[in-house]
ROMIGU-722829 format. One record per residue (C-alpha): z, y, x; residue in three letters. Coordinates in steps of 0.001 Angstrom, whole numbers, plus 500000, padded with zeros to 6 digits. Layout:
BEGIN
ZYXALA;...
! end
This chain:
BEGIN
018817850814234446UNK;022257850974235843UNK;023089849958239468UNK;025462847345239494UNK;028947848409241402UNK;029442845859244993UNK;032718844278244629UNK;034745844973247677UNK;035580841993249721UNK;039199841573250375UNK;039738841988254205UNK;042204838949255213UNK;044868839833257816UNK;044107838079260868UNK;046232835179262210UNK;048650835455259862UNK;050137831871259761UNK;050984832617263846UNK;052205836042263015UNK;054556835164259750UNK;055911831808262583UNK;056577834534265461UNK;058474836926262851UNK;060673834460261548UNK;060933832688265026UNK;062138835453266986UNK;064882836345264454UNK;065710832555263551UNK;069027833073261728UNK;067838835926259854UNK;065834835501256159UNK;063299837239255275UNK;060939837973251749UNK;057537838708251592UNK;058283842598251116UNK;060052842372254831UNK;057697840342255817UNK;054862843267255589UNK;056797845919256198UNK;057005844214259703UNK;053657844152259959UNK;053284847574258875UNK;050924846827255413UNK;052060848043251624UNK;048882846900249751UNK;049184844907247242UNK;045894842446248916UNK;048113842191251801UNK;051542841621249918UNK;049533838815248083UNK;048333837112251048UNK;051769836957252583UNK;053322835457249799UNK;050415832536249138UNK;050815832098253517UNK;054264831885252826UNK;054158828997250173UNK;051187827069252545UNK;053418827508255355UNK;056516825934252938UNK;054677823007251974UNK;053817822141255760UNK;057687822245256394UNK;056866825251258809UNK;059686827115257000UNK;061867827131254628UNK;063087828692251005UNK;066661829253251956UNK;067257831170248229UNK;064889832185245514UNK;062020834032247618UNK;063930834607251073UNK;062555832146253936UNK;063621831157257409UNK;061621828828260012UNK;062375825527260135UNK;063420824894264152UNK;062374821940265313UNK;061772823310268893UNK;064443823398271894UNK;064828826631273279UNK;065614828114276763UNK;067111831127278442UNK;066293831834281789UNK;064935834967284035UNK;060961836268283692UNK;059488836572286760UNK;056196838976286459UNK;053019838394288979UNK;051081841564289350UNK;048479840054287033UNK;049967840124283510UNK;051414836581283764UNK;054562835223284761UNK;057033832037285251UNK;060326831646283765UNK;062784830282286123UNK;065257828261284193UNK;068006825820285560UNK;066583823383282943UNK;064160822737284736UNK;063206821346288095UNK;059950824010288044UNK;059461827504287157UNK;057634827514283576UNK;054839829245283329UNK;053930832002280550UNK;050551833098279800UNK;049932836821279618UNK;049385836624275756UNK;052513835229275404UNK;055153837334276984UNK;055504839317273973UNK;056335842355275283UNK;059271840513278222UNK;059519842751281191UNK;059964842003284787UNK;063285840508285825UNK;064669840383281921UNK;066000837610280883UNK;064426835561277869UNK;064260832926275607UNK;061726830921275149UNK;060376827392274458UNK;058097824642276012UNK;054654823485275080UNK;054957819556274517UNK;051764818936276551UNK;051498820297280422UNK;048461822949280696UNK;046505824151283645UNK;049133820864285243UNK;051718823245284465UNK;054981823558282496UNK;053905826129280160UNK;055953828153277510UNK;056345830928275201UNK;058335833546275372UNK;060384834338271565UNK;063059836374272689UNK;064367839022274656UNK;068203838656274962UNK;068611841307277653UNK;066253844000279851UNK;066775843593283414UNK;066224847585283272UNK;064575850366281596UNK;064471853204284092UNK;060676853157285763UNK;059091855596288762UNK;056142856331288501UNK;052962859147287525UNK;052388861009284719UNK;049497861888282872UNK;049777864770280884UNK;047534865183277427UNK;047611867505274229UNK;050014866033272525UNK;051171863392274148UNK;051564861406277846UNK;051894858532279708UNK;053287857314282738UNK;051670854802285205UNK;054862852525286322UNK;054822852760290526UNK;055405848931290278UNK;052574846427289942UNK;054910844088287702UNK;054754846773284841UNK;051843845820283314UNK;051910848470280772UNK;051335852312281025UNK;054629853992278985UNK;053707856117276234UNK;055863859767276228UNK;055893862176273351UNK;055052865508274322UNK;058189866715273593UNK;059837864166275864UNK;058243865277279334UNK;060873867298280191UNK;058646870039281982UNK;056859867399284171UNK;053644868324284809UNK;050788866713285101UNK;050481864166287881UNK;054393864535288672UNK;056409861546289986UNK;058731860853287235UNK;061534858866286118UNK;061586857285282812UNK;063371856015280383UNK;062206853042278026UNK;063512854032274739UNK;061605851951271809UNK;058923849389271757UNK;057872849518268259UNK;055980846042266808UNK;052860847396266006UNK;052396849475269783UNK;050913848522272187UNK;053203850133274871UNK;056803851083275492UNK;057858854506274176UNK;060249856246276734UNK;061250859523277948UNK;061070861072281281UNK;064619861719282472UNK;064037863428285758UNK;061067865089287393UNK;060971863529291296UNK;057838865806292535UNK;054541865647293995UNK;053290862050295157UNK;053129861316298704UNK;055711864056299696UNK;058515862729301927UNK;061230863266299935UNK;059356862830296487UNK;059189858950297742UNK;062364858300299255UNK;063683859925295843UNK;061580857692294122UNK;062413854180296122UNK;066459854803294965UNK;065286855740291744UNK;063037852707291077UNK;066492850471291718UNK;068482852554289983UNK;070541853510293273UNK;072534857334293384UNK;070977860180295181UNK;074081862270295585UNK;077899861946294218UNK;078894863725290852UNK;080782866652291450UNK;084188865042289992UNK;083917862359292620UNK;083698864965295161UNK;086321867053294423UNK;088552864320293950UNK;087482863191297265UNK;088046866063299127UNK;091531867204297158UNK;092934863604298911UNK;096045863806301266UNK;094320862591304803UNK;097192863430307053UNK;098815860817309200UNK;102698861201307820UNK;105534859945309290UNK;106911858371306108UNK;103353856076306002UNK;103757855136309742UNK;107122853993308727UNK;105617851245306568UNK;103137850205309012UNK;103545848292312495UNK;102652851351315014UNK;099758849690317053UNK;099038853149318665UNK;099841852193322252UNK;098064849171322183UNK;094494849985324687UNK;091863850396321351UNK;088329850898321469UNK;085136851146319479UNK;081542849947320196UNK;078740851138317846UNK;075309852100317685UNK;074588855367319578UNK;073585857347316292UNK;076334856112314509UNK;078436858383312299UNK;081072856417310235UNK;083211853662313146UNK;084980851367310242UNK;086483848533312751UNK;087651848832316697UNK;089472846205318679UNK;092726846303320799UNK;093251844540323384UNK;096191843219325330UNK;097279840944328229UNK;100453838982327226UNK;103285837991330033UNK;101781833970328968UNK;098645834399329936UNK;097795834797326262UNK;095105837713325214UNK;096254839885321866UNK;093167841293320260UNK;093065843103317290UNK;090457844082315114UNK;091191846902313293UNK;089642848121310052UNK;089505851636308549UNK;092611851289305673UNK;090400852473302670UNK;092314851097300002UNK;094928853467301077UNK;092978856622300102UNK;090596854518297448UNK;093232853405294632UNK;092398851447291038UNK;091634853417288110UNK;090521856744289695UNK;087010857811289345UNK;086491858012293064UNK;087255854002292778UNK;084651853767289518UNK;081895855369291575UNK;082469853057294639UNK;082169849901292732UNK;079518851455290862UNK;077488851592294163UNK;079236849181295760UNK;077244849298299067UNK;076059852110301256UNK;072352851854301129UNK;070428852354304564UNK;067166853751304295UNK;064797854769307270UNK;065619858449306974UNK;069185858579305818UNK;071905856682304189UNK;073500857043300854UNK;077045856067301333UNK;079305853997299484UNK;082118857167299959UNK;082114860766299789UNK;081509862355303402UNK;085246863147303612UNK;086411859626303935UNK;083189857690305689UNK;082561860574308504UNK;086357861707308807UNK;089652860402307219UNK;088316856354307427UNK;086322857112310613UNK;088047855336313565UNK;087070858094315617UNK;088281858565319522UNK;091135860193320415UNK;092797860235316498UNK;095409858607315038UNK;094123856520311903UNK;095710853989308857UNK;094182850785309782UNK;094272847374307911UNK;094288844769310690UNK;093997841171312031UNK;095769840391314971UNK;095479837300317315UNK;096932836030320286UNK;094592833108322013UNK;094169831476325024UNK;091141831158327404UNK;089952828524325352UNK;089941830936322358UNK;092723828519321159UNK;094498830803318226UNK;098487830482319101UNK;099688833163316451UNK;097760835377313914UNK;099035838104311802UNK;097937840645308975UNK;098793843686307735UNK;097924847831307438UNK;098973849254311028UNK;097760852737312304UNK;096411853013315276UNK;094808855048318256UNK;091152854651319872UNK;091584855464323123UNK;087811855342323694UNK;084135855097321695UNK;081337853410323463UNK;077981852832322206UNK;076277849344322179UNK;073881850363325174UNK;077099851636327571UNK;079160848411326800UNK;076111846291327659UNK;076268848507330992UNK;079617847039331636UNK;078809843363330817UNK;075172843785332550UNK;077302845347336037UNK;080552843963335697UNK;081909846911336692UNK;082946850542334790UNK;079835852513335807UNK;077818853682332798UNK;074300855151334089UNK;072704858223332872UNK;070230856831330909UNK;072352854791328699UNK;075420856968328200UNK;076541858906324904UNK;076076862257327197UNK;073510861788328874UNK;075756861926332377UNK;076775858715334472UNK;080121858393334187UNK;083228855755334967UNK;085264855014332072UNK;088472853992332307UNK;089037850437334328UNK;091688848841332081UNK;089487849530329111UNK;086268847806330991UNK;088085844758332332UNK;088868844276328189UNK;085483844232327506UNK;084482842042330358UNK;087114839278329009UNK;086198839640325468UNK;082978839406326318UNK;083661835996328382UNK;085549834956324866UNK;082972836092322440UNK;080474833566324739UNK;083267830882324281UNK;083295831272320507UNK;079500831705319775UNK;078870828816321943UNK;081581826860319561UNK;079919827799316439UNK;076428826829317453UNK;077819823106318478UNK;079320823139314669UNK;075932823656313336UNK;076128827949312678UNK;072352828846312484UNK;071399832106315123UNK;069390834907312925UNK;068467837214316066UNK;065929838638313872UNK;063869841784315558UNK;064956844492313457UNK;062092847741313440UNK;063160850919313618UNK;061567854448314278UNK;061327857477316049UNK;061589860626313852UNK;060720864313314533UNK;062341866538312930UNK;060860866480309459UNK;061150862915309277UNK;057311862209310497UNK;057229858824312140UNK;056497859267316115UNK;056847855870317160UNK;057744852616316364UNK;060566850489318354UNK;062611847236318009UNK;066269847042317603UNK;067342843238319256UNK;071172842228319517UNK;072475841836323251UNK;076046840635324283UNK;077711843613323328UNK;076153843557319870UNK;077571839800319738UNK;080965840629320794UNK;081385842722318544UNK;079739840045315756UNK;081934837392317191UNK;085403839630316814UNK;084297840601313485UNK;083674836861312578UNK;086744835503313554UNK;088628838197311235UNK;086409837411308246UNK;086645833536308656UNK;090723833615309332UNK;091518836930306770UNK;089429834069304404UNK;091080830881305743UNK;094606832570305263UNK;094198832892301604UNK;092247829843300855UNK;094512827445302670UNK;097422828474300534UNK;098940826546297498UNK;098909826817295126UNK;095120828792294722UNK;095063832381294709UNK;092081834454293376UNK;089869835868296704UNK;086433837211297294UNK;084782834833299339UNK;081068835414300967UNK;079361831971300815UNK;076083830363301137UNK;075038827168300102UNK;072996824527301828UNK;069411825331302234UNK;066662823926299288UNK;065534820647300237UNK;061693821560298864UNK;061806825221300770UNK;062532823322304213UNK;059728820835303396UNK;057788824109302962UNK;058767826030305853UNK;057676822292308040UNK;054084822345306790UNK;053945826074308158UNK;055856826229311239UNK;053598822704311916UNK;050232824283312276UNK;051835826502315219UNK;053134822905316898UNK;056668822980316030UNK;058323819769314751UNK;062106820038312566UNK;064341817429311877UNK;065806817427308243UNK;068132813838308697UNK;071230815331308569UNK;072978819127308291UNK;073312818914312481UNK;069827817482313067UNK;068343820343310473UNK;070769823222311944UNK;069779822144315414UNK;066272821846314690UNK;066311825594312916UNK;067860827265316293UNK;065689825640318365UNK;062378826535316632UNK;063926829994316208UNK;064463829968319808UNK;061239828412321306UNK;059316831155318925UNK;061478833966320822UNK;058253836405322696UNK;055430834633320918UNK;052935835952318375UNK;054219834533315467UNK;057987834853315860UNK;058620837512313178UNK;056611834888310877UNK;059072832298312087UNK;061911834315311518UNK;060734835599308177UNK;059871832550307036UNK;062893830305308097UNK;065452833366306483UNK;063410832757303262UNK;063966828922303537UNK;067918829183303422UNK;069772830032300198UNK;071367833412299397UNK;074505834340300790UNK;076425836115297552UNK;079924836886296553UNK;082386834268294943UNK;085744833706293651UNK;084325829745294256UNK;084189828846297724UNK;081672826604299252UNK;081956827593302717UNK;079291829483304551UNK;076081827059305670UNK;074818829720307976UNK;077621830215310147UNK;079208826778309706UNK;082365827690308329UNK;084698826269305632UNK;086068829278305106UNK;084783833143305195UNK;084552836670303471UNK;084019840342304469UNK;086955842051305463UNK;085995844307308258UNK;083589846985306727UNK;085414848999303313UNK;083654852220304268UNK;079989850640303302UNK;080882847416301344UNK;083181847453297854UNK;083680843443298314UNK;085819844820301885UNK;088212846933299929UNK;088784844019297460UNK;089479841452299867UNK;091814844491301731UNK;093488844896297983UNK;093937841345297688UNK;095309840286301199UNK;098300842957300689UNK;098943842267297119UNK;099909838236298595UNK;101384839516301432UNK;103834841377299375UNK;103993838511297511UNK;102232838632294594UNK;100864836437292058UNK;097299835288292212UNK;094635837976290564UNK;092860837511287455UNK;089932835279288330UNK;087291835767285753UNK;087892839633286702UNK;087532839222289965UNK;083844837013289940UNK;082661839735287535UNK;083432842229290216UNK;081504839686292793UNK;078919839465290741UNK;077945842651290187UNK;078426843588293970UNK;076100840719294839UNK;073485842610292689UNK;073764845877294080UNK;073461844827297524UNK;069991843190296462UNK;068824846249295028UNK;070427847946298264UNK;067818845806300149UNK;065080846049298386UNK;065302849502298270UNK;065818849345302471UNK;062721847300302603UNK;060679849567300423UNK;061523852346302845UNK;060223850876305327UNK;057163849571304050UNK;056491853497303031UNK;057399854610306480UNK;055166851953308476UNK;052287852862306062UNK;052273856987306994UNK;052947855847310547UNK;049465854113310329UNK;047472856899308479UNK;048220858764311782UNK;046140855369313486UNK;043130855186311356UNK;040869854800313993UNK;042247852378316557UNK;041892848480316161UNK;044901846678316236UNK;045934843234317084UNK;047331841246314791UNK;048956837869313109UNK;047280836650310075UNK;051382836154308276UNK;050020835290305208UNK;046999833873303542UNK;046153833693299592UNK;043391833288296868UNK;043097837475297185UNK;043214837753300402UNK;045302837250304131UNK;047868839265305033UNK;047874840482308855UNK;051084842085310424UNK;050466843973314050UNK;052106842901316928UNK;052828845848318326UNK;054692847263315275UNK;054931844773313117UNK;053201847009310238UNK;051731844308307937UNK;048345844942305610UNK;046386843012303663UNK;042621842180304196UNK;040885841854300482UNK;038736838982300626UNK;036154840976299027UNK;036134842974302286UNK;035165839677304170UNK;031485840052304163UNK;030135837878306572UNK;030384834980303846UNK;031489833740300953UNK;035438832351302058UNK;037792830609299644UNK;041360829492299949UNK;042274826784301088UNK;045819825825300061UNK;046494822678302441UNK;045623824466305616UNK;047164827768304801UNK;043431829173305377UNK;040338830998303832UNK;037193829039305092UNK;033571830079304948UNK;031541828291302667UNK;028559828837304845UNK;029418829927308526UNK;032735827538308233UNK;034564830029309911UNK;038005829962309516UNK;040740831963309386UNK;044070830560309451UNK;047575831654309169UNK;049310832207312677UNK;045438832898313659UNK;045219836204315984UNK;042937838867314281UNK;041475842243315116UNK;042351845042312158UNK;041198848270311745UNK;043176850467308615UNK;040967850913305358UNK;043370852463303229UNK;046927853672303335UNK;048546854282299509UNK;051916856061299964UNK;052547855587296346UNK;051991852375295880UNK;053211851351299094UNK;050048849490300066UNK;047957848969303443UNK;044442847886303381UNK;042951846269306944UNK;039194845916307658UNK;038961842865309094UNK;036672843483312360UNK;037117839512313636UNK;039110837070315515UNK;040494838547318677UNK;039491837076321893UNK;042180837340324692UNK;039961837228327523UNK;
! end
């Protein structure tokens, strides 16, 4: 008796109506046929080919698509779609923030369809709010924010992968063997994304430069300027070309210039400082009139259009500062030496020159490239001798040498009366409604192999606000000059817009639960109410949560060919003129200012708010990456402190956890609440707290805590506390 044979049952492909919708979707002025069709989804049987063709006519009949010509089809659009920029959360899932809308849309995990952190998308909007959301779907990619990633490699037969650094990479990158480029395994890496095929899983790339061992100093300062995509070191063209320039002081270029040399100059900068790009002059008239001039290094001079040492500087557009080091805008040759308003040398200067009265009335301004002569360097600490004594006596302890020491009595009666005007002018700005950012600034004490010894704070003092004020005034007139003049020229202007109604709402509900009150009536009321908060917090507990948290509440200052005046500092008017050697937005508005004074026409526009743009990004990046640094620093100065308890201010509180930042050196951690095993506590959203669903215990943001360190993760740049209680000041 013969068996009978089983038929085979055909094996359906699996969401196919969704997956046929998304194809056609995402390339929405394309057609496509049912051979297309499965090539796409990587299936050449004819079962399959057969399904996608009967899908195809169900989906035709439902008006989901439609026959454009005999067996081609395109979706039918019925939908409205977005653009806007993808902003990841460490979990997979993300929010779109769009100007269409007044919230950020939310986007499931399963449907970012392979979006990335930061690129930006479009996508479209479910009709009915879920999870009280706006909720969407991502169907397009239009362009990568990047596709250079840090991070660890894992090393296998024939193949590899590479574990992204940054939690907002949600997927490990997949590296052919013959793309590791000698890494080995566990390396830090850079890589490139190359391909994201439809059927994989995760991004193909290829590692472009091995960084070293994780944890190792300069493996992770490497990595932090890699991860932004920020230089390590100039190309070799841009330093020759550097170094070849003519950086003699010529008779023939002094000849152009008005010779300032005589005029008493001086520069005040931070004692470790290397590169002096502004000094001021200062002069009694016969009127009773003060001339002061600021001075700025003439960079423009030595850095002209089209060359490639002028490509590289816009490239970077920014010197980046990181706790170790700094990676410079310009070649060594022109920062340190040629641009360096160093003492005792003749320099080309672009400068702003004002004659006022004791009222810091301005009776008579005027711009132009000078050269001049610093008679005299002092660092912040020995001018704030001279304002602190009134007299020209520098102690020991605070001078450049080490040595007490008189300096020269003309030069500190200069610095007493600017000082006396800087007061004058500060004092003016804060009655116009400017907004005073003395944020505490950490810094920290190196040995020689750049191990952390100690932590201190850097805070501003009269001489650091002179020297702010001086540099204001040039910015805001240098600024006022061009935009005052008819008809409109083309300028880079550095502006910041009003603060967001709903973040100053926010930033009330916090500051509240520490006892402060703002008023939001009007711009005076709210810029009054913002200095005084962030002076009555000035010495307290929470004042770097203040601070933080009232920056954060303000917009973004940026650069603009549009002016809208500068909130901030409360003026109609303002740019950045006086630092070329570590900002490319200086040497534009240097390039611009002489091109009108000769007379000139105004500048391409659209050109020039490219150029803004793009330096507006780069000094984000330059920020981030500053930040990063010294997240990674704080965290090895702690594994040196494993064992000590620390006081601290609970900064932060969320669903995960609370965030606790120590007073003493403002390293901040986070305490998992899976570590807080006295009870069960939950988040509580209102009160900014995690509560105890037993014990009721409660701990709330400003709340002082004890800390001890759990972990320290150099690579991932994360602290973990133990939370040992609330701390009891006895």
């Amino acid at each position: 008796m013969s068996k009978k044979r089983k038929r085979k049952s055909k094996k359906g492909i699996s969401n196919l109506s969704n997956t046929i919708l998304s194809i056609l979707k995402k390339e929405r002025n394309q057609t496509f046929n049912y051979k297309q069709i499965a090539a796409k989804l990587g299936v050449n049987d004819a079962s399959s080919r057969n399904q996608i063709i009967k899908k195809l006519r169900d989906l035709q009949g439902k008006k989901e698509i439609e026959e454009v010509e005999r067996g081609k089809f395109k979706a039918v659009i019925n939908t409205e779609y977005h653009t806007g920029i993808l902003d990841l959360s460490g979990k997979g899932t993300g929010y779109v923030i769009c100007d269409d809308f007044d919230e950020d849309v939310f986007i499931a995990s399963n449907n970012i369809n392979k979006a990335l952190n930061g690129d930006e998308v479009e996508f479209y909007v479910y009709k009915r709010r879920k999870r009280g959301k706006i909720e969407g779907e991502i169907v397009n990619i239009i362009k990568r924010e990047k596709n250079e990633y840090v991070g660890v490699i894992q090393l296998h037969e024939k193949y590899a992968f590479v574990i992204a650094d940054s939690n907002k990479m949600y997927k490990d990158i997949f590296i052919p063997i013959n793309k590791v480029n000698k890494a080995e395994d566990g390396d830090k890496v850079l890589v490139r994304l190359e391909d994201w095929p439809e059927k994989a899983d995760s991004p193909y790339g290829k590692v472009i430069e091995v960084l070293g061992k994780p944890g190792e100093h300069n493996t992770e300062i490497h990595a932090i300027l890699a991860e932004y995509g920020l230089p390590f070191e100039f190309p070799y063209e841009v330093e020759k070309f550097a170094n070849d320039l003519d950086t003699s002081i010529t008779k023939e270029e002094i000849a152009r210039r008005r010779d300032m040399r005589n005029d008493l100059t001086f520069t005040i900068d931070p004692k470790d400082a290397k590169d002096f790009d502004d000094a001021l002059s200062f002069t009694l008239l016969k009127d009773g009139l003060y001339e002061i001039g600021i001075h700025i290094a003439d960079v423009s001079h030595y850095v002209k259009e089209g060359t490639v040492l002028d490509d590289e500087a816009y490239e970077r557009a920014t010197s980046v500062y990181l706790v170790d080091r700094v990676v410079p805008m310009l070649p060594e040759v022109l920062s340190n030496n040629a641009c360096s308003l160093r003492p005792h040398e003749e320099k080309y200067t672009f400068s702003a020159v004002f004659q006022m009265n004791d009222k810091c009335e301005i009776k008579n301004q005027w711009f132009g490239r000078t050269v001049t002569y610093s008679d005299a360097r002092f660092a912040y600490e020995e001018a704030q001798a001279i304002i602190e004594s009134k007299t020209n006596e520098i102690p020991q302890e605070v001078s450049l040498t080490g040595k007490a020491y008189q300096t020269d009595e003309k030069i500190a009666e200069a610095i007493l009366k600017m000082d006396e005007l800087a007061k004058k002018m500060r004092n003016k700005r804060m009655r116009n409604g400017a907004i005073s950012f003395d944020k505490v600034e950490v810094k920290f004490n190196l040995d020689e192999e750049a191990n952390p010894i100690g932590v201190f704070f850097k805070t501003s003092k009269d001489a650091n606000k002179l020297i702010e004020e001086f540099m204001l005034l040039a910015n805001r007139k240098v600024a006022e000059f061009i935009g005052k003049q008819s008809p409109k020229k083309t300028f880079v202007y550095r502006v910041h817009d009003e603060p967001d109604v709903s973040k100053l709402a926010n930033l009330q509900g916090i500051v509240s639960k520490f006892g402060y009150k703002l008023n939001f009536k009007d711009r005076k009321t709210t810029s009054a109410s913002l200095n005084n908060l962030l002076s009555e917090v000035v010495g307290k507990k929470e004042q770097n949560l203040v601070d933080t948290l009232t920056i954060r509440s303000m917009s973004k200052a940026e650069y603009t060919t549009h002016n809208i005046g500068h909130y901030g500092l409360a003026f109609d008017y303002y740019s950045h003129f006086t630092s070329p050697i570590r900002r490319y937005p200086d040497v534009m508005a240097h390039r611009l200012l002489q091109h009108y004074l000769d007379g000139g026409k105004s500048a391409n526009e659209e050109a020039y708010e490219d150029k803004c743009k793009h330096s507006s990004d780069m000094e984000n990046l330059a920020t981030k990456a500053e930040r990063d640094s010294i997240k990674y620093m704080q965290i090895r100065f702690m594994e040196d402190h494993k064992d000590q308890n620390f006081v601290g201010v609970i900064s932060g509180v969320t669903d995960w956890g609370i965030y606790v930042e120590i007073i003493e050196n403002k390293c901040e951690g986070m305490v998992s609440v899976r570590d807080m095993n006295d009870d069960h506590y939950a988040f509580d959203q209102d009160l900014y707290a995690m509560i105890g669903r037993s014990t009721k215990n409660m701990y709330q943001l400003g709340d002082e805590v004890v800390v001890k360190v759990k972990n320290t993760d150099l690579v991932k740049k994360h602290l973990d506390f133990n939370l040992i209680g609330k701390y009891e000041n006895e």
